[in-house]
C-alpha positions as CSV (number, residue, x, y, z in Angstrom):
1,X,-12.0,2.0,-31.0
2,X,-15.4,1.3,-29.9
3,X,-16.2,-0.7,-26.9
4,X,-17.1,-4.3,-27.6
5,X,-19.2,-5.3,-23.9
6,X,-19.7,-2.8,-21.0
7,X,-21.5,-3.1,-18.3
8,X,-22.4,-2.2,-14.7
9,X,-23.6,-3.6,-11.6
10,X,-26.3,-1.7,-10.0
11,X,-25.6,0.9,-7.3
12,X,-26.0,-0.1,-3.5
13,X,-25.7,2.7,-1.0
14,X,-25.3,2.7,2.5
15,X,-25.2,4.7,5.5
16,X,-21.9,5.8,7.1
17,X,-22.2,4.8,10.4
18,X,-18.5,4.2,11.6
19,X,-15.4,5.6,11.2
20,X,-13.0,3.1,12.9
21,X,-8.9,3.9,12.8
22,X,-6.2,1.7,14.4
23,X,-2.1,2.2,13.8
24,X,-0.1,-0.6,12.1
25,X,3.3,-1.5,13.5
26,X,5.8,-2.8,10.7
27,X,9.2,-4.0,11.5
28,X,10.7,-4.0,8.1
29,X,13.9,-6.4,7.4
30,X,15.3,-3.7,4.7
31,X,14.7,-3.1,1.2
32,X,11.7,-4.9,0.0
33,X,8.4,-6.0,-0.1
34,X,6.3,-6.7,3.3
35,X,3.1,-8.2,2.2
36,X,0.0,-6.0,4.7
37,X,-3.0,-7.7,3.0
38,X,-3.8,-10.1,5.7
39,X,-3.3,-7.7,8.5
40,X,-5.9,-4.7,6.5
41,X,-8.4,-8.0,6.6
42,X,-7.8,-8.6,10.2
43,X,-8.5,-4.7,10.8
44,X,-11.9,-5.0,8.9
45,X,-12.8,-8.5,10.7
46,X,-12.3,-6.3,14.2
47,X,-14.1,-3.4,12.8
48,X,-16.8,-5.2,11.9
49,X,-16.8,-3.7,8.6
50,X,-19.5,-4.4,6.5
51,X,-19.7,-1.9,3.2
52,X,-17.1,1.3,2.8
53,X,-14.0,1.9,1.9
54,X,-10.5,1.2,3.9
55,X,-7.7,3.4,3.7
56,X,-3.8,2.7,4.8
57,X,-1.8,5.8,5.1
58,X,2.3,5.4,5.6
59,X,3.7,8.1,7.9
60,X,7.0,7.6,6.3
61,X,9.1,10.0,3.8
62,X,11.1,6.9,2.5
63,X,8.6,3.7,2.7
64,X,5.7,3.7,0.3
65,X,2.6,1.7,-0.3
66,X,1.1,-0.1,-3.0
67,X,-1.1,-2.8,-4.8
68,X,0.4,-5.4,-6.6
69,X,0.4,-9.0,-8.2
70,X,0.7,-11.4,-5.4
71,X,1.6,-14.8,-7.0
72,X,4.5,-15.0,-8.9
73,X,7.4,-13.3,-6.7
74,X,9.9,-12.5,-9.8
75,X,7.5,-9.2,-10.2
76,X,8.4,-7.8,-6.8
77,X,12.0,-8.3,-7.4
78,X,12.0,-6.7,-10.8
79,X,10.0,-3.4,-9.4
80,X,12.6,-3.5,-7.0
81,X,14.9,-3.6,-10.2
82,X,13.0,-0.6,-11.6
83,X,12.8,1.6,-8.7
84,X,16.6,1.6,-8.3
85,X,17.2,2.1,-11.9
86,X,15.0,5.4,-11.5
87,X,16.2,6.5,-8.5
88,X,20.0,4.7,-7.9
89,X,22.2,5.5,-5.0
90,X,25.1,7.4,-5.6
91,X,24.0,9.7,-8.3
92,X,25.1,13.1,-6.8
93,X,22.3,13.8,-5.0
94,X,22.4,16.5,-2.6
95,X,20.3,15.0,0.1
96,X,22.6,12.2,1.4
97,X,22.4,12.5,5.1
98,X,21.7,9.4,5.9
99,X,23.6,7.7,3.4
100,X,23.3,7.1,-0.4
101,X,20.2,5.3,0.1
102,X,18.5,8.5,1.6
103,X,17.6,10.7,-1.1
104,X,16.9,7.8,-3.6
105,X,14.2,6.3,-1.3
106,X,12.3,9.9,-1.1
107,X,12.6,9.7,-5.3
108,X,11.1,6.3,-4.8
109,X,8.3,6.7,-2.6
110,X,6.6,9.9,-4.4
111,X,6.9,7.4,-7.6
112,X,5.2,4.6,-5.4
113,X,2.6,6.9,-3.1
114,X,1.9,7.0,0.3
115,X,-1.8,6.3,0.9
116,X,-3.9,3.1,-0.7
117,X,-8.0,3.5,-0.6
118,X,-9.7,0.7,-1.6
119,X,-13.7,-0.4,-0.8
120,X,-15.4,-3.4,1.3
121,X,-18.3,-5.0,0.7
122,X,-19.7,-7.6,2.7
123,X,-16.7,-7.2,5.1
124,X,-14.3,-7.8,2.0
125,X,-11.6,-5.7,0.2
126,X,-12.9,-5.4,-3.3
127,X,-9.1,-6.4,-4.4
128,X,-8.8,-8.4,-7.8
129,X,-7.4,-12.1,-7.2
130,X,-3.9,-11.4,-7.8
131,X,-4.2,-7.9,-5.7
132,X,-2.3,-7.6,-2.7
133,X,-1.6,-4.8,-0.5
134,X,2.6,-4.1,0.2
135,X,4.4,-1.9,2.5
136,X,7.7,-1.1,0.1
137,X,11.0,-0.5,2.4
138,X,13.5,1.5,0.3
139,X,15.6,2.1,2.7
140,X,18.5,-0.4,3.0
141,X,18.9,-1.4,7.0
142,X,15.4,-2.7,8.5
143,X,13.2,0.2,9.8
144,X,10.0,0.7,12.1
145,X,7.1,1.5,9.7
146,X,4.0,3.1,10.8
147,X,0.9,2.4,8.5
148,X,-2.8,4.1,9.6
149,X,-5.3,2.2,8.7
150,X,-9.3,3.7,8.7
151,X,-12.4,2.2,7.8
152,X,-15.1,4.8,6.6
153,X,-18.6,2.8,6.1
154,X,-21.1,0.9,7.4
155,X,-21.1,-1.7,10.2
């Protein structure tokens, strides 16, 4: 099928000048969603970020990132849904030593990833309005998360 309108905005370019890293604390409450959109913003606002990209790395084997919808909460409870459907607890997995929730939430974050990357410009994450940047805890008791966040631009 054809393509009815494209179009593209002109290219800006920039000089990297900065490359600005800080460590994200995350007390999780268990499984679930911890919304980390306001505190990337807060990172660039320190940084004094003005046009590059911004990266979150998890240093976790069973927590995951991602971007998702942020407005209607019924989504992040059925990806919740899915993601134990895929990967449920008590399958016969070998890997259970930490419980039936351990192998499950490896399954689960190499489905979900463990790095985000997206750009700034004009000091602002280029997310779409119903973007927002989670911290997914698949494990079922609350855990200490560590998220790396770097800003690679210009300031």
């Amino acid at each position: 099928m054809p393509l009815r309108s494209l179009s593209r905005s002109a290219p800006s370019t920039v000089t990297v000048n900065t490359v600005t890293t800080s460590l994200l604390t995350i007390q999780t409450t268990g499984r679930g969603f911890t919304d980390l959109t306001d505190k990337v913003a807060s990172f660039l606002r320190d940084t004094d970020a003005k046009e590059g990209a911004v990266t979150a790395f998890i240093r976790h084997t069973s927590a995951s990132l991602t971007i998702q919808e942020n407005a209607d909460p019924s989504v992040l409870e059925d990806l919740t849904t899915a993601l134990s459907r895929l990967a449920p607890e008590n399958a016969g997995w070998a890997h259970d030593t930490e419980g039936p929730d351990d192998m499950p939430a490896h399954i689960k974050t190499m489905l979900s990833g463990t790095s985000l990357q997206i750009p700034v410009v004009g000091g602002e994450m280029l997310l779409g309005t119903w973007q927002a940047i989670y911290l997914i805890e698949h494990r079922a008791r609350p855990h200490r998360r560590e998220v790396v966040l770097q800003f690679i631009g210009a300031v």
